[in-house]
N, C-alpha and C positions, 0 to 999 in steps of 0.2 A: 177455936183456931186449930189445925192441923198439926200436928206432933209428927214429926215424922225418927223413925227407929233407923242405928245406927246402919241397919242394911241398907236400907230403902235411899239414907245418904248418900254412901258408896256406889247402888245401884243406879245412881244420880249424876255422880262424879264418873261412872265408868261410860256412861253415856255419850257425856259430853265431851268426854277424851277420846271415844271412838270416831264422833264427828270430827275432831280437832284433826287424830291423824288421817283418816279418809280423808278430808282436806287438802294435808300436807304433800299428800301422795298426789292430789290432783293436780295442784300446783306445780308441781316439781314434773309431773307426766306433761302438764298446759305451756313450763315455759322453761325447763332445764337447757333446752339444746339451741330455741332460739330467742324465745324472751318474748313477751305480749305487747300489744301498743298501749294496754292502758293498765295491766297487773307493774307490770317491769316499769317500761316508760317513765310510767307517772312519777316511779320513785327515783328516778333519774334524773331529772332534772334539777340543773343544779346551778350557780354565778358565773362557772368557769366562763360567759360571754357576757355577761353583765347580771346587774338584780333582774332578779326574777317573782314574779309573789309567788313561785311555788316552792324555789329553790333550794331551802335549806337542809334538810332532809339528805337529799341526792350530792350535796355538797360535800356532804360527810364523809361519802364514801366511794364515791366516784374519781376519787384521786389517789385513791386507798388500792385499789383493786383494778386489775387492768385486763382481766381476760371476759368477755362474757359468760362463761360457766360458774369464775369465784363471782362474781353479781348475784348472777340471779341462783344461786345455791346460797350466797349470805343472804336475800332479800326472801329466800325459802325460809329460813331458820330465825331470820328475826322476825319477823312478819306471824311466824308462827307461833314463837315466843308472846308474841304483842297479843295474840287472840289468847292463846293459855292465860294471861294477866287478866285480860278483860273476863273469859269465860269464869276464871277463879275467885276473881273480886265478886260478879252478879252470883256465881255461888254462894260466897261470902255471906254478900246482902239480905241471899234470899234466906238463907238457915238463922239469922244472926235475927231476923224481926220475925214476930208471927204474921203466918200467912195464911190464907183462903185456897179456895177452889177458884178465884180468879185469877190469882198471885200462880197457881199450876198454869196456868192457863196462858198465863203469860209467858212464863219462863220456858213452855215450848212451841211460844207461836211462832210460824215462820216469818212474821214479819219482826222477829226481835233477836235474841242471838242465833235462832237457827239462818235466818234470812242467808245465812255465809253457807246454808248447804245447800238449802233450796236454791237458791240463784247462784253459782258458785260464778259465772260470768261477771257480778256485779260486786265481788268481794274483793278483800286486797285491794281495797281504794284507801285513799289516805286521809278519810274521815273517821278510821278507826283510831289513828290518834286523840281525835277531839274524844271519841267514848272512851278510850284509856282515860281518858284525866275527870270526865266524869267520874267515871266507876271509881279512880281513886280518891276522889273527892267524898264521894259518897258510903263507903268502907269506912272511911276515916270519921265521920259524922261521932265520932265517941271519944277519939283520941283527946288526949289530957296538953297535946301538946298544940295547942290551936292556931297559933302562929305561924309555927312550922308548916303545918300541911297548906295551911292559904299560900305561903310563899314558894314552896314546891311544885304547889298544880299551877300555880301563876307561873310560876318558871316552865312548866310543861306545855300551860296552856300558850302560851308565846312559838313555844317551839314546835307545838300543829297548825299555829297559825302563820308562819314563815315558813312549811312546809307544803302548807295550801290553804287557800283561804275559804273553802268552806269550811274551815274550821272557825270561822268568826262566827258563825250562825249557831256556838255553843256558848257564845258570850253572853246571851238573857240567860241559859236556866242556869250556867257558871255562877253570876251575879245574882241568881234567883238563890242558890243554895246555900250563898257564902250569905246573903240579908238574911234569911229564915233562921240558919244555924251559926255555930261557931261564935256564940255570943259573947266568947271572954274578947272578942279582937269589936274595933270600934268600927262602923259604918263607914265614919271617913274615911280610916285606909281601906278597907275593903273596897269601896268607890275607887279610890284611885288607883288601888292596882289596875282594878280591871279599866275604868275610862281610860286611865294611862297608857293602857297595852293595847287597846282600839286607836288612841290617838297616834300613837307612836309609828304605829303599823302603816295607818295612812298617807301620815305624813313620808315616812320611809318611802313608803311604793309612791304618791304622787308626783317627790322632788324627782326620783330615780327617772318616773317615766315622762314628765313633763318637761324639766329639763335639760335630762342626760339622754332621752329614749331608749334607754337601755330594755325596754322591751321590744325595741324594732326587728322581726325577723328574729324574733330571740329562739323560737319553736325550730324553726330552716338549719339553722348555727347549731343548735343542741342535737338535732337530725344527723346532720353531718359529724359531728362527733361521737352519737354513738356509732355510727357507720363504720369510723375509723377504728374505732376499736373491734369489730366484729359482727356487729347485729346485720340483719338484713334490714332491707331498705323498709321491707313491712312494719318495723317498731316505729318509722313515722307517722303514720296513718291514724292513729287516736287521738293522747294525752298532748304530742308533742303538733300535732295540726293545731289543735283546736286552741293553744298556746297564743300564737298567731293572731287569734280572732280576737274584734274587738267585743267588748258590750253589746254595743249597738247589733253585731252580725250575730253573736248570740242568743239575744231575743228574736230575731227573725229567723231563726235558725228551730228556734223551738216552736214558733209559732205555728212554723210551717208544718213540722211534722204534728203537731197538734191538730189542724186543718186537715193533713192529709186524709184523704179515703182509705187509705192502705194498712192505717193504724187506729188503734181503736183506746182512747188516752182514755175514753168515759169509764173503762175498768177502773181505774186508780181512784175515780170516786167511790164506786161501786168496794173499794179493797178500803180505803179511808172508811168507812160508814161499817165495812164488816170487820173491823177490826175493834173496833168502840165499843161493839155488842156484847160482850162479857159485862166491861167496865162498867158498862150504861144500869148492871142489873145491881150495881151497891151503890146504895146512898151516899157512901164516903168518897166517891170518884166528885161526887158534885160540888164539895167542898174544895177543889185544886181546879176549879171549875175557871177559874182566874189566871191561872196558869197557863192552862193549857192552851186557853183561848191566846193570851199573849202570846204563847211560843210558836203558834200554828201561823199568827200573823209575822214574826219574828222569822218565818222561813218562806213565807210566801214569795220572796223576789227570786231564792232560789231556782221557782218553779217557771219564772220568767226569764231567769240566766240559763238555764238547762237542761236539757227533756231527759233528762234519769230523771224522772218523778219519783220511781220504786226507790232510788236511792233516798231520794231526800223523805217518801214518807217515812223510810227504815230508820235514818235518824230519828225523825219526831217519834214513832211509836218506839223505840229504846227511851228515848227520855223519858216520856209519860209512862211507859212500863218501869224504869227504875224507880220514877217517884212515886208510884204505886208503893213498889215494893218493901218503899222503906216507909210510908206513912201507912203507921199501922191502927190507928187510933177509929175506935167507933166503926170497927168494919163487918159487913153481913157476914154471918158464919151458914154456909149451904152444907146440906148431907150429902153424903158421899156413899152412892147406891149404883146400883150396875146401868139404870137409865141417867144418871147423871154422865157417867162414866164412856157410855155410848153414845152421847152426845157430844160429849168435849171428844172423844177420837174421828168423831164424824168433821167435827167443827175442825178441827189442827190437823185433818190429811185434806179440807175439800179446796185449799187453794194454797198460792205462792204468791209471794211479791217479785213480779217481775223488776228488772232495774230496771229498763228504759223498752220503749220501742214497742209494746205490744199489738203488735198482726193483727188482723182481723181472722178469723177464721171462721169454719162451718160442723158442725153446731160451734157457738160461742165457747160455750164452759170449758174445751179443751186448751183454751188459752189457760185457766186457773188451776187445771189439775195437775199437784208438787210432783207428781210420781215419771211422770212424763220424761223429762232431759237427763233424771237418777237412772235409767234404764236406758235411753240411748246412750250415756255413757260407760254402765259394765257392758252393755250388746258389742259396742266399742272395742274393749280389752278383751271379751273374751273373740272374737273375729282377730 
């Protein structure tokens, strides 16, 4: 296993705090003065018109704060906050177990925490809550106080999932982590936190929309209010449209762009299959073999509610890269030589996870090259 020296730590930590604020600056440069339809937006939404499944989150603070500058300058600083936690817990994880040349490999592929630099258009969604309560869950796999932490992330996990409901789709490997570990706490409850907090949810959003409709034109209503407070009309155009839509417009909505000529969706298999390829070279990936298989089926409706594919594979490969990280048991030990070395830098610069929507272009490959959108945006700043 890898020993890594107390530099090489820091050289680690200083990394990922350079990304964090590169970042923070994008952010604040993307949406201080007017605010995004789906960074800002999204976190925006809130009950003030009736329930909403995305609601809770935006509810918090949307009553708190009345100018659009205090928003999206708090939603700058928590938001940033939220990825420091994440980024410093998979630190945690990673130094805390032994790790491989795969376990590197993961921890700077762009399709897992970096994903927030390479695609910075697809970051600041509100599935990083569901990985916060991962990554918390999974830090804590040692804690003496086992009770406590199930009933914490349960309480956390509740509150990404009434802030958006892709955060349900962390519910198997939630329930995957809490069965394998945490052995002093009994099955049953663990079962019923989580069924509980699936049933609960459901039932909430179906009585709200079936009998009250309180999602009628709920996305128009919330439009109109951020308006009045000061956004342009453009914060409607994403998170708070798409609001609106049913199910049903949503699967046809992806299907379509799926179909289109103009987009080329066959990359995202192509990025599914090249991301595996590390994993695929240790025998010990083939023992969670079970897992994974579940969890990929566990998000496949995702990919039928909403063409971010890039997002949704982004989720799946953090989960399967964390559970890596921490199952350290019986794993290949690879040497560490300048051709090993020149291959994993070839392999971690020759693509990016796009979120959604990829072009067709000519030649192909320039759709996959990370380097690309980093450079039109310092050409950007410095212009």
């Amino acid at each position: 296993m890898i020993k890594f020296s107390n530099r090489t730590k820091l050289l680690i930590y200083v990394f990922f705090s350079s990304i964090l604020l590169f970042n923070f600056y994008r952010f604040l440069d993307n949406n201080l003065a007017n605010g995004n339809e789906f960074q800002i937006a999204g976190w925006l939404i809130n009950y003030n018109h009736g329930f909403t499944r995305r609601g809770l989150f935006g509810s918090l603070i949307i009553n708190f704060l009345d100018s659009t500058f205090s928003l999206n300058l708090f939603l700058a600083l928590i938001l940033s906050l939220l990825y420091l936690y994440i980024v410093l817990g998979i630190l945690k994880i990673f130094f805390s177990n032994d790790q491989n040349l795969i376990s590197i490999i993961i921890l700077f592929s762009p399709a897992f925490y970096l994903y927030n630099f390479w695609d910075f258009t697809g970051s600041y969604r509100k599935e990083i809550l569901g990985i916060a309560v991962i990554v918390f869950l999974l830090k804590n796999l040692k804690s003496s106080n086992q009770i406590k932490i199930i009933l914490i992330s349960t309480f956390l996990l509740n509150f990404s999932i009434y802030s958006s409901e892709v955060n349900l789709f962390f519910i198997f490997s939630f329930w995957y982590i809490l069965k394998t570990n945490f052995k002093e706490v009994s099955l049953i409850l663990k079962n019923a936190l989580v069924f509980g907090s699936v049933l609960t949810f459901f039932v909430i959003y179906f009585f709200n929309s079936l009998i009250f409709n309180s999602n009628l034109f709920i996305g128009s209503k919330l439009c109109n209010q951020l308006i009045s407070i000061g956004y342009d009309s453009k914060i409607c155009d994403g998170a708070l449209y798409y609001l609106d839509l049913s199910t049903v417009d949503t699967v046809y909505r992806t299907l379509n762009y799926v179909s289109d000529s103009y987009y080329d969706y066959r990359i995202y298999v192509f990025l599914f299959i090249y991301f595996f390829i590390p994993l695929l070279l240790d025998k010990n990936f083939y023992r969670q073999n079970n897992f994974v298989l579940l969890n990929f089926i566990n998000f496949i409706p995702l990919f039928l509610i909403a063409n971010d594919w890039g997002r949704w594979f982004y989720i799946f490969f953090v989960i399967t890269g964390l559970n890596y990280l921490v199952s350290e048991k019986n794993r290949i030990e690879f040497n560490i030589n300048k051709v090993s070395v020149l291959f994993i830098t070839i392999y971690l610069t020759s693509y990016r996870l796009n979120h959604c929507c990829i072009e067709k272009s000519d030649p192909l490959f320039l759709n996959l090259l990370p380097f690309n959108h980093i450079f039109q945006y310092l050409l950007r700043l410095i212009n």
